[in-house]
C-alpha positions in Angstrom: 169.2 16.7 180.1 169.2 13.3 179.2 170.3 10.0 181.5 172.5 7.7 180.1 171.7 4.0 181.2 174.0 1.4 182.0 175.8 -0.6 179.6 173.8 -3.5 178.3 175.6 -6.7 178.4 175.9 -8.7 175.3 174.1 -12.1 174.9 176.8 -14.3 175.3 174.4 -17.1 174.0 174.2 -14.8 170.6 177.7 -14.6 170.3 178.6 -18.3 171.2 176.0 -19.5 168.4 177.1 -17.1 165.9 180.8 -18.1 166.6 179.4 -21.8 166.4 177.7 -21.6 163.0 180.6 -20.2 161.5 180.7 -17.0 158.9 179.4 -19.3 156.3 175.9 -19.6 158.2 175.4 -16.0 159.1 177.0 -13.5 156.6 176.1 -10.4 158.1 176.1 -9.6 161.7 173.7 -7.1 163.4 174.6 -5.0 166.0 171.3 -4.6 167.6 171.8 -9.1 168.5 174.8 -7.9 170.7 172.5 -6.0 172.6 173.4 -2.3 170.9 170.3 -0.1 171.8 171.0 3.3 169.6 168.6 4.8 171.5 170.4 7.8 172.4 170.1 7.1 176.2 172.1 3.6 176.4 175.5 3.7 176.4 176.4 0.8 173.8 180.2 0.5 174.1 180.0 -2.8 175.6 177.7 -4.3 172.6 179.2 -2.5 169.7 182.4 -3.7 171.1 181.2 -7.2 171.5 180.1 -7.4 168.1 183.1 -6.1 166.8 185.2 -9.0 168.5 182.4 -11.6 167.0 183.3 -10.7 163.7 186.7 -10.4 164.1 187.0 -14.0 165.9 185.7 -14.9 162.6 187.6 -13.6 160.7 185.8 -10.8 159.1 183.2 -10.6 157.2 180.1 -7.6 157.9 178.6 -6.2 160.5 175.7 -3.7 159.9 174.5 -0.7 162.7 170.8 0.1 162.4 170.2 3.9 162.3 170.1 5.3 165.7 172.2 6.8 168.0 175.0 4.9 169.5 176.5 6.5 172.7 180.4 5.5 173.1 181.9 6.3 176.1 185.2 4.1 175.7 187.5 2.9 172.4 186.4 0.6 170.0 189.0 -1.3 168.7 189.8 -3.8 165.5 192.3 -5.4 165.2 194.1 -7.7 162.3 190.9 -8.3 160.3 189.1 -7.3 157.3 185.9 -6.3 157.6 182.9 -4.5 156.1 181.3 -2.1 158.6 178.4 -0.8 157.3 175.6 1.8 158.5 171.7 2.9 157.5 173.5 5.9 155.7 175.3 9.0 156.8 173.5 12.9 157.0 176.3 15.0 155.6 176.8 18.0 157.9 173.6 17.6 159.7 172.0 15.6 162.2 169.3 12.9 161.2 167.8 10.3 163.1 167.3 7.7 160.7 171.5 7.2 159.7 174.0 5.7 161.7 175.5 7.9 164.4 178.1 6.8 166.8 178.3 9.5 169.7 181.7 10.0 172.1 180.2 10.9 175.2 183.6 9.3 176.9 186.1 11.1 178.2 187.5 14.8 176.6 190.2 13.9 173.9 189.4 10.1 173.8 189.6 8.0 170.7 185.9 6.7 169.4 187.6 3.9 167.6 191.3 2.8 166.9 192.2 0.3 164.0 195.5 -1.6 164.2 197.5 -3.8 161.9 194.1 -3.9 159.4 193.8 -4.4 155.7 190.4 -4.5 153.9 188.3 -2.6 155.9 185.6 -0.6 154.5 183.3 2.0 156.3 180.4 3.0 155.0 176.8 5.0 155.8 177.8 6.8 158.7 178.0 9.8 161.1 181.2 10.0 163.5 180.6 12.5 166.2 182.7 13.7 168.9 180.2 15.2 171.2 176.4 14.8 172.0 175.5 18.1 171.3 172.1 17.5 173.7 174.0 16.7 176.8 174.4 19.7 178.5 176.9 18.5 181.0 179.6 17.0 178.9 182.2 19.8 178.9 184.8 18.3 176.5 184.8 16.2 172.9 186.5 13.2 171.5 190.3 14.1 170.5 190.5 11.5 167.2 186.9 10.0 166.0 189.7 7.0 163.7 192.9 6.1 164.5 194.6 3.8 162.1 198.0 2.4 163.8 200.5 -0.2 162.2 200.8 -3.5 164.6 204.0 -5.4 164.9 205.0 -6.7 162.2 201.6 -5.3 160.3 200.6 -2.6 158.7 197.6 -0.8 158.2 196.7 -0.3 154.8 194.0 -1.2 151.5 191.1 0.2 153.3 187.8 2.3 152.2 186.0 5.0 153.5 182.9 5.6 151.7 179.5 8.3 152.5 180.8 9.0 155.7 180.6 11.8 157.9 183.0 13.4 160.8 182.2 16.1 163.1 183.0 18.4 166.5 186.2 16.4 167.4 189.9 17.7 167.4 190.8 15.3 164.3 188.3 13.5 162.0 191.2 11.0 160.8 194.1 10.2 161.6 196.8 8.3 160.0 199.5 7.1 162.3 199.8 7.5 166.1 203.8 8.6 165.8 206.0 10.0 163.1 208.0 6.6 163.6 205.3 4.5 162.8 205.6 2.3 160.2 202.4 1.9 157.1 199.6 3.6 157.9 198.7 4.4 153.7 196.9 3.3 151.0 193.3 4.1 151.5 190.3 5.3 149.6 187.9 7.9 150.8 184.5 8.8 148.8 182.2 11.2 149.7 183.6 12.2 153.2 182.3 15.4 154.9 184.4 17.0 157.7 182.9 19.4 160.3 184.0 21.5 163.3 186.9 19.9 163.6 190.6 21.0 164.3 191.7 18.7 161.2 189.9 16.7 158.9 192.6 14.3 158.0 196.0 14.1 159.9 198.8 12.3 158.9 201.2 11.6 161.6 203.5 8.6 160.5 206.2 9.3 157.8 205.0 5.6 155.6 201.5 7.6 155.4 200.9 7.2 151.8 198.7 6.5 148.9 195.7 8.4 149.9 192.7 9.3 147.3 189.6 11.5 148.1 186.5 11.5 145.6 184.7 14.3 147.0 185.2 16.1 150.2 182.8 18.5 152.1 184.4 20.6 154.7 182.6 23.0 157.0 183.9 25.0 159.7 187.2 23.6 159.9 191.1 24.9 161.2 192.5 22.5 158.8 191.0 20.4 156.3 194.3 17.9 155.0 196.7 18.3 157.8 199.7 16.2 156.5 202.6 16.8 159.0 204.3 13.6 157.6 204.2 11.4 154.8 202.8 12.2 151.4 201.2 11.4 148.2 198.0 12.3 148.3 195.2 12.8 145.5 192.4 14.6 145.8 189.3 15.3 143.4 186.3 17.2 144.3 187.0 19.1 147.2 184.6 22.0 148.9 186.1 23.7 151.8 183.6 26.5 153.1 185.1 28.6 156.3 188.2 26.5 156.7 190.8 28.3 158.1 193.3 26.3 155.5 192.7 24.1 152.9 196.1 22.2 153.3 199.1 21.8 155.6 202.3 20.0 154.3 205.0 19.7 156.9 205.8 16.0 155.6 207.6 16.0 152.1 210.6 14.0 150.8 212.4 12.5 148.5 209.9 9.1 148.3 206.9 10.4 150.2 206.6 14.0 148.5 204.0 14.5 145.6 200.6 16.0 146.2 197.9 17.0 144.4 194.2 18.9 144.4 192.3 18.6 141.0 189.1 20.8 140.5 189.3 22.5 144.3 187.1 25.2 146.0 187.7 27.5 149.1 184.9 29.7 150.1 184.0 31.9 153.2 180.6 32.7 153.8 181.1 36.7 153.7 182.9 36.0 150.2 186.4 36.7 152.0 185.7 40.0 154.0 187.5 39.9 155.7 188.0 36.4 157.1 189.9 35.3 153.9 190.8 31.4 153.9 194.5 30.2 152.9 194.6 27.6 150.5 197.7 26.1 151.3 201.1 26.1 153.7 203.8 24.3 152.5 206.7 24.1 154.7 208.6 20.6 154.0 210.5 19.2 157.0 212.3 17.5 155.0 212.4 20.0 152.2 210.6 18.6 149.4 207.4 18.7 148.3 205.8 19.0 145.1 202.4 20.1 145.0 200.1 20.7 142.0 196.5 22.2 141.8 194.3 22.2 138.6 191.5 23.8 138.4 191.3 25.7 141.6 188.4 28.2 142.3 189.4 30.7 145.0 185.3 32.0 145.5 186.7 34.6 147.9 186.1 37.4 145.8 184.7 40.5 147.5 188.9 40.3 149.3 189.6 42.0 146.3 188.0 44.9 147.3 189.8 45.0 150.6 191.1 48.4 150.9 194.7 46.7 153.3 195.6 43.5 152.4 198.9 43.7 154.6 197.5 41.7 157.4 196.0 39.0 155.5 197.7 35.7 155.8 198.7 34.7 151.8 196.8 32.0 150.0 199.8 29.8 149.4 202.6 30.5 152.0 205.5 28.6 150.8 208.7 28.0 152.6 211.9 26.1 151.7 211.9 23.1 149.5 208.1 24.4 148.1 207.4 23.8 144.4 204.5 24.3 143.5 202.6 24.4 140.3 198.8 25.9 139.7 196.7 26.2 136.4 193.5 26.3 135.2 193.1 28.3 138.4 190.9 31.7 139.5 192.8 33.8 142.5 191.6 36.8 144.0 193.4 39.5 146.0 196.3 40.9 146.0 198.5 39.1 148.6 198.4 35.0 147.0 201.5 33.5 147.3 204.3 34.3 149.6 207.7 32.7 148.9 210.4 31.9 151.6 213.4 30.0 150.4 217.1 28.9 151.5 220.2 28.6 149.2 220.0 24.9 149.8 216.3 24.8 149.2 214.5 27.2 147.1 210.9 28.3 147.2 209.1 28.1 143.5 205.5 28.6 142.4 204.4 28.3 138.7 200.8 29.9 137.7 199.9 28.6 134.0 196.5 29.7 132.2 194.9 31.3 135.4 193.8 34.6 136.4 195.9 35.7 139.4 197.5 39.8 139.6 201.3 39.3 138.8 201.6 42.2 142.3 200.2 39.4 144.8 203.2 37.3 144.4 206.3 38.0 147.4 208.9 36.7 146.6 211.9 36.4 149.5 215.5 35.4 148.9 215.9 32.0 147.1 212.9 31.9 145.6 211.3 32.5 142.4 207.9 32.5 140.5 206.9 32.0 136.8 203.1 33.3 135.1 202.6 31.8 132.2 199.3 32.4 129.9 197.7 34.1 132.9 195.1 37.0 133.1 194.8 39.6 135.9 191.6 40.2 135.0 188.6 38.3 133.7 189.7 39.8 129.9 193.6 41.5 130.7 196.4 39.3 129.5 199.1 39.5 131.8 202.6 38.9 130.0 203.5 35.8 130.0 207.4 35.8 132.3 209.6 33.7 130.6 212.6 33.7 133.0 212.4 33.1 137.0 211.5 36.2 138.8 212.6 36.7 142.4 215.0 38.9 144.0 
């Protein structure tokens, strides 16, 4: 058990003559000149801080964090600035000593860092954690390892996410501190991995939109896309291995209600028996939501050979104002979608060109589901329903 020194006080002299030269003289800040350690013992809030304010008093620019292992015990916070925060690289789902980690060892549900009123940040090569897994005596973990939160008058949007990694907090990202809150969107995210965590990406705030993922690695998750508001969302590449749930809409609407998952996996490490995955639960507050997956791979095959599906939970469990559209897809079991519409607001799923058993569709009242050039088996033709079928 380790102990954690004191906070090491910036140089102020190293601050003043970096503010003095201006951004022109020194392009990229370093961390370790504010005093940041990473030595796994020192707690480094105060220097990672104090660089972070250097950069922003100039108005942006980079700031690079050596590999090593950077204990936060408080929020680090940006505000109004663009800026290029780059690491020695990030580890995936593992641990490694020679990337960027930044550690919460602050207090249980804390915030490592929270973002407001920014546009043009980029983060890149590094490992978000929200607990030092050596430190016996730290009972809880961080609540949100990035907040992004609108400003007055500002909102938070055009910013990157790239090789970055998030693990063993409640939420990995989150969009939007309220559902009120105005612009927290438009925001790129390549190669992310998500880990232990309660939900990858959350969005709160109902002007969350504009979101594209390039390649997402999620391990041991409740929920990987938890979008409770907003919408409009693309993502390519996705792996999600013992999730509990691929995706959660409860956002939706008229402006804010398009999703879509190209080329998708969801996995379970006993091949789904019996701890079967969902894939998605689409309940719209706002009832409407149009969600679309292409080329889906369900790898949860040995469910099939459940003997009682009964008290599995559905792949896709669609309530009112649901339309959904897969293709291209492979579904196993026989309990995939379950429809639950209202008069105002039906409940629709289309399956085109995809093996899926026309039995492990339910169908309530109000809504309906089409097959169209599927298979129920790798080489039986199902036919192909031309009409709605529902009750």
């Amino acid at each position: 058990m380790r102990n954690v020194r004191a906070p090491v006080a910036p140089c102020l002299l190293c601050i003043a003559c970096w503010l003095l030269a201006g951004p022109s003289a020194a392009k990229v800040l370093n961390a370790r000149d504010f005093g940041a350690k990473g030595d796994a013992v020192t707690d480094d809030t105060a220097a990672l801080q104090a660089a972070l304010d250097a950069a922003c008093a100039a108005g942006g620019g980079e700031l690079f964090i050596p590999a090593g292992e950077y204990l936060v015990s408080r929020t680090l916070r940006i505000e109004r600035t663009a800026l290029l925060l780059r690491g020695a690289g990030s580890s995936g789902y593992v641990y490694s000593p020679n990337t960027t980690n930044l550690v919460w060892i602050g207090e249980d549900g804390g915030t490592l860092m929270e973002t407001r009123g920014c546009s043009g940040l980029v983060f890149s090569g590094m490992n978000w954690i929200g607990k030092d897994w050596d430190r016996q005596e730290q009972k809880g973990r961080a609540g949100i390892l990035f907040l992004a939160r609108s400003a007055e008058e500002a909102g938070h949007t055009l910013n990157c996410f790239r090789d970055m990694s998030f693990r063993q907090a409640d939420v990995g990202i989150q969009m939007g501190g309220q559902t009120n809150e105005p612009t927290c969107s438009d925001c790129l995210f390549e190669n992310i991995t998500f880990r232990l965590l309660d939900a990858g990406f959350r969005v709160l705030n109902d002007q969350g939109v504009n979101y594209q993922f390039n390649f997402v690695f999620a391990l041991d998750c409740k929920c990987v896309f938890d979008l409770q508001s907003g919408g409009n969302i693309l993502v390519s590449n996705a792996q999600c291995t013992n999730c509990d749930l691929m995706a959660n809409i409860g956002g939706g609407g008229y402006c804010v209600g398009t999703y879509h998952f190209d080329n998708c996996r969801v996995e379970s490490s006993t091949g789904g028996k019996p701890d079967r995955r969902q894939v998605l639960r689409c309940h719209p507050r706002n009832l409407v939501a149009l969600v679309r997956f292409t080329g889906l791979n369900d790898c949860q095959w040995a469910s099939d050979a459940l003997p009682d599906q009964s008290g599995l939970a559905p792949l896709f469990d669609l309530g009112p104002g649901a339309s959904v559209v897969v293709q291209g897809s492979i579904l196993f079991g026989r309990r995939v979608a379950q429809l639950t519409g209202v008069e105002a607001a039906p409940a629709s799923i289309i399956f085109r060109e995809s093996l899926v058993r026309p039995d492990s569709i339910q169908a309530g009242p109000h809504s309906y589901y089409k097959l169209v050039d599927c298979f129920e088996g790798f080489s039986t033709p199902t036919a192909s329903v031309q009409q709605w079928a529902g009750p």
